[in-house]
N, C-alpha and C positions, 0 to 999 in steps of 0.2 A: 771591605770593599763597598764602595757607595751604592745605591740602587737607583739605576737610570728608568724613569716613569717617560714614557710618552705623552705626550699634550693630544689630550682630545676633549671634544666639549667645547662648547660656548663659554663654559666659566672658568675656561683656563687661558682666556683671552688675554691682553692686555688693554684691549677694548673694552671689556667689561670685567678686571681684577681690583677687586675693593681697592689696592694699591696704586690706583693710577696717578691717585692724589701726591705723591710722594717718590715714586721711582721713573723712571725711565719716560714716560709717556707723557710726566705732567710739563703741562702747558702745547705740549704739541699738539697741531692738527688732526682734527679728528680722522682725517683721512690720511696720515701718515700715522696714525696710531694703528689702523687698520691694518697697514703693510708690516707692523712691527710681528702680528704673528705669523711670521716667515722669518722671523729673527730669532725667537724663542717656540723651538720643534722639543725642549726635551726637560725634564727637570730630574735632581738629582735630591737624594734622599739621607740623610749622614746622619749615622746613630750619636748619641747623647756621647761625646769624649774621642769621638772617630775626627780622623783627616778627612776633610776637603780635597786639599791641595798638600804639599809639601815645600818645605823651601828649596826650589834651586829644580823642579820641577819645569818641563816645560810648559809653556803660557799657551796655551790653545783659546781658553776661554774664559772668558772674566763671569762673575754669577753674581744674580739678585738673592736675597735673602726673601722669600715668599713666605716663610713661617719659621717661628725657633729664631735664636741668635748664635753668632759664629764670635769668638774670638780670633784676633790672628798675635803670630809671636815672630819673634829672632832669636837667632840663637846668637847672644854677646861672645868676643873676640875670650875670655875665660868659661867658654863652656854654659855660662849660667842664660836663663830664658828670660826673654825682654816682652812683655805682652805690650802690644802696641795701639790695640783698639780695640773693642767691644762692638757689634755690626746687630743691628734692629732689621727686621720686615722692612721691605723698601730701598735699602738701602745695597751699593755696589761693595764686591771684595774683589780683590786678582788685578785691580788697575794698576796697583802699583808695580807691578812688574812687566807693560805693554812694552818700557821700552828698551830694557833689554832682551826679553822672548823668553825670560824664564822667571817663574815667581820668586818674589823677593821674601816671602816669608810662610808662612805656615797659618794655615787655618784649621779653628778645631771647633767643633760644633761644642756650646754650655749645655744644649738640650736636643732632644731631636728634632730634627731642622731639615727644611725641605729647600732646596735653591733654585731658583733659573737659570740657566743654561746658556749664553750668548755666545756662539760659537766665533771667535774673529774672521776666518773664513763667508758663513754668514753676514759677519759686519762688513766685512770690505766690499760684498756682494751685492746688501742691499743698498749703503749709503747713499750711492749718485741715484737711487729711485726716492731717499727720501731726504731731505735737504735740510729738517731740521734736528736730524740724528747726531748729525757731528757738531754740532753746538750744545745738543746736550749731553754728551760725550766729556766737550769739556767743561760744562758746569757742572759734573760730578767730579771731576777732575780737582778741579778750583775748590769744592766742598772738601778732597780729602788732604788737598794740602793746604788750609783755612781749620781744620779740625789739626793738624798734625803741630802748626802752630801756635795751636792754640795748646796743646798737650804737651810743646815746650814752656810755654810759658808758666802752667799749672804746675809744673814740676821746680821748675826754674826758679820761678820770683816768688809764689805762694807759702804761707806759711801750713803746718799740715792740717788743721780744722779748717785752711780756707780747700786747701786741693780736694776734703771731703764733701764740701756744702759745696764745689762747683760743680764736682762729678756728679749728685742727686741732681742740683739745677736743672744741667743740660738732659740725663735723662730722664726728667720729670718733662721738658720740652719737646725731647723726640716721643716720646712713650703721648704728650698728647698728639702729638701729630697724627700719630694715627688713631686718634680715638678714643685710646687710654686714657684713663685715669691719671691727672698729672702729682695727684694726692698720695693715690696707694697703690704701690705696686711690687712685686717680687724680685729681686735681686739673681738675675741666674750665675751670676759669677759667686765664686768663694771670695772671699774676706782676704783671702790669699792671694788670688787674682788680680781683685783690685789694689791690695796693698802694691803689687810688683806693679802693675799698671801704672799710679799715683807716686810709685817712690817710697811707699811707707812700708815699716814692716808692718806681718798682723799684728802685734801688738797693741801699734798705734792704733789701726783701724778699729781694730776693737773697743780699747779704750775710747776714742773718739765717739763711736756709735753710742758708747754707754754716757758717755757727758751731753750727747747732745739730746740722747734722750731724758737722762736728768734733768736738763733747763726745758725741755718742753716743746723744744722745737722740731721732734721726731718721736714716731711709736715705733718699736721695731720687737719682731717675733722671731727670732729667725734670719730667715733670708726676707721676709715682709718689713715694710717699710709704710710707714705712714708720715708725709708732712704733715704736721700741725702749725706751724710759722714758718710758711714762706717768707713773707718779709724780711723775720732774720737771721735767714740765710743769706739772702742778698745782701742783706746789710752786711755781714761777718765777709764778702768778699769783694763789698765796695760799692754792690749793685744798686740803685732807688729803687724799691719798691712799687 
């Protein structure tokens, strides 16, 4: 069972959360930022391989990622599990299921992971006080079905060292966003993970990790990762440098 933490303090604000730059708040009025802590009263707490949510669940409340990362899955029409996305600090999960009023998939924390809380109750509460909430509502919106197309695409038309040098890409991009290192960073999923994720099996991912570390364009330990040539990675999936 999750652990429901209360918001208290200044620095559990959304007015002053290192994350402003990147979830909910960014670009809004600093004075509709202000109103947003009455929108987030509660944060939840999910051990390293624990449930969030479940699929088919009902949707009460969609959650930020405040620290740790969450993968979410489905369960395919043969029983087997379909990981659908990988979720960073900053970033929304449980949208996907607003409009039928039950979650559409399963979320599990890779490590331990703290979430926000957005009660829809709350949401429909505050909105008419704050005018630029539901437009960013749906530019989160717009980001997960712009990521989800893009994750048909990498599976779809890629060959499999391009679907591996896209995945680093992109999170070598979010991971700088917020600050990270876009060089070196740890991998919280398994090899496993991502291979279902990507379409590959581990095999391949493995193999793949160990040739791109033989040409020199990655250091890898582990679950550590090091880019050494950005460039051609981009290159191996079409990108200019």
């Amino acid at each position: 069972m999750q652990k429901r933490v209360p918001i208290t303090g200044d620095s559990t604000l959304c007015s002053t959360c290192m994350l402003g730059h990147v979830c909910l708040p960014v670009g809004m009025p600093a004075e509709d930022i202000d109103k947003l802590s009455t929108l987030v009263r509660e944060r939840v707490r999910v051990e390293k391989g624990r449930t969030l949510y479940t699929l088919g669940d009902e949707l009460d409340a969609v959650y930020g990622v405040r620290s740790g990362s969450i993968k979410t899955q489905i369960e395919r029409a043969e029983g087997q599990l379909q990981i659908t996305g990988f979720h960073l600090p900053g970033e929304l999960v449980g949208m996907d299921g607003m409009l039928e009023g039950h979650h559409m998939s399963t979320a599990v924390a890779l490590e331990d992971t703290e979430m926000c809380v957005i009660r829809l109750a709350d949401l429909d509460r505050i909105a008419s006080h704050v005018p630029a909430l539901q437009p960013q509502f749906r530019r989160f919106m717009s980001k997960e079905i712009i990521r989800s197309q893009h994750m048909l695409l990498t599976v779809g038309s890629l060959r499999s060292e391009q679907r591996l040098a896209a995945f680093l890409l992109n999170l070598s991009q979010r991971l700088a966003m917020l600050g990270y290192s876009a060089n070196e960073f740890v991998l919280r999923m398994s090899r496993e993970d991502l291979g279902n994720y990507l379409g590959l099996t581990l095999e391949t991912v493995s193999r793949l990790f160990s040739r791109f570390a033989r040409e020199d364009m990655i250091r890898i330990n582990q679950r550590e990762v090091e880019i050494l040539d950005m460039p051609r990675l981009k290159k191996l999936i079409g990108q200019d440098s």
